[in-house]
C-alpha positions, 0 to 999 in steps of 0.5 A: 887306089882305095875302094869306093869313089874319092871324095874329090872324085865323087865332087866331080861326079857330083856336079857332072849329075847334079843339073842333070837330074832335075825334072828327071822321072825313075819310072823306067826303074819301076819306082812310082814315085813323084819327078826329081827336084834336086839332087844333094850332096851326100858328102856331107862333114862327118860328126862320129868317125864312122858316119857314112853316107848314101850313095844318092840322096833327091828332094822330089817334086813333092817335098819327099825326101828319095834314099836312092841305093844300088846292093850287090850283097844285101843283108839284114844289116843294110836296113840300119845302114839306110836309116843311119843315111836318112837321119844324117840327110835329114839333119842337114836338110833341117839345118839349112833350112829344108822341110821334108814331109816324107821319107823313100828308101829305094833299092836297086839290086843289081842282077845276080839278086832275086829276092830280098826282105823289103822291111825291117820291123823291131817296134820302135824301128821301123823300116820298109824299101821300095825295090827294083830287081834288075835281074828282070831287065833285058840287058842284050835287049836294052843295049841293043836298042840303045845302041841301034839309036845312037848309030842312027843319030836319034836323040836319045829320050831320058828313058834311054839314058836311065836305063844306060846309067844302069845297064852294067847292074843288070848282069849277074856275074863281076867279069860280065858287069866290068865288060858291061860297064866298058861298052855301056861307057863307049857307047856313052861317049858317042852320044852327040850331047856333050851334058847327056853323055857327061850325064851318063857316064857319071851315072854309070860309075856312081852306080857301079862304083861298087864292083867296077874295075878300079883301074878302070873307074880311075882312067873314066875319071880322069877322062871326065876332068880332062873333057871338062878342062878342054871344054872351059878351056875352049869356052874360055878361047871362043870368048877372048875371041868374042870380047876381042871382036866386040872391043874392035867393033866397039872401038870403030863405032867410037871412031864414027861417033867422034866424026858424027861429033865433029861434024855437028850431026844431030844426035839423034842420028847419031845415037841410031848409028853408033848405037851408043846411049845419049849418056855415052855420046855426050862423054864422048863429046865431053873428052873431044871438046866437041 
């Protein structure tokens, strides 16, 4: 499997984190800055062959325009590489129609990095991060208060669930992190809300597609689409249930109506038993010759 999320995986993804991020608040992270409006498709049509995209890309509640990025290896060239996301984000937010009226470059390092240049300056380019070190989270800490919560089937706060999507970045050393990611998914999996766990889950491996076990990333994945197909498909059986159900109470009540008919009922009364519309009665008594 190549490095990096597949694009079809990364549409799964996509729509798995998509409603789910509205409204939410990365303050846990640190970042003051306004609540998510929306999340956008980073996969955007290539115009040069090397064009690449940002890892997460949010119109805030604002009208700012968030570059969410996770670096394990920063270097000075990362700075061209977020203003090559921002231009390629801006000019499909300008196609469609989209005004932006600022601009956040926001990078969370994960836990092995301490410090990093927060600015690229070479004049007529300028460029400044928002940064967030994990290094400085309590990763046992932050695991075990979660955990203790879902054991004891409290309803986990959107506090909770930001901070598990990034729990694995917390830790400095990849045998580490991998193992991280395992318990962080387990746990995930146990969450009772069936959207929130999905939520996590798919954070957990957008966040972490850099280093996570590829084996791994495949079988989460695939996790994910056979969770989704089995929900439809038991959406799909309770519905046939229900229409079954509705067209058998329908079918009796159109049996009561062409009695009510036949007998010469008021249709007032009619209409409050059956609860079928004047119109509806009057085609019955129409096809019944009543």
């Amino acid at each position: 499997m190549p490095d990096g999320i597949t694009h079809s995986n990364k549409d799964v993804l996509f729509k798995a984190l998509s409603r789910c991020y509205e409204n939410k608040s990365l303050a846990v992270y640190g970042l003051n800055i306004p609540k998510i409006k929306v999340l956008l498709p980073t996969n955007y049509p290539s115009v040069t062959a090397t064009e690449i995209h940002a890892e997460n890309a949010f119109l805030l509640e604002d009208g700012s325009l968030l570059i969410l990025e996770y670096e394990s290896d920063p270097r000075q060239d990362d700075f061209l590489k977020y203003n090559l996301y921002v231009i390629n984000t801006l000019r499909r937010l300008h196609k469609d129609g989209t005004n932006v009226n600022k601009v956040i470059i926001a990078v969370i390092y994960t836990g092995d990095i301490k410090t990093s240049a927060f600015e690229f300056d070479v004049g007529a380019l300028r460029i400044q991060v928002e940064q967030v070190f994990l290094s400085a989270f309590d990763t046992e800490g932050m695991y075990a208060d979660i955990k203790s919560k879902i054991d004891s089937g409290k309803e986990l706060v959107d506090d909770d669930v930001m901070r598990l999507i990034i729990l694995p970045l917390t830790q400095s050393d990849k045998t580490h992190k991998q193992k991280i990611i395992e318990s962080a998914i387990d746990l995930a999996k146990q969450v009772r809300d069936e959207q929130q766990q999905l939520f996590i889950i798919a954070g957990i491996l957008t966040a972490s597609d850099k280093f996570i076990s590829r084996q791994y990333s495949k079988q989460v994945k695939e996790w994910i689409k056979l969770t989704q197909v089995a929900r439809l498909f038991e959406e799909e059986k309770v519905e046939a249930v229900n229409e079954a159900v509705n067209e058998k109470e329908k079918a009796m009540r159109r049996q009561l109506a062409a009695e009510m008919l036949s007998n010469d009922e008021d249709i007032v009364k009619i209409m409050m038993y059956t609860k079928f519309s004047r119109a509806e009665i009057d085609e019955m008594r129409m096809s019944v010759g009543a």
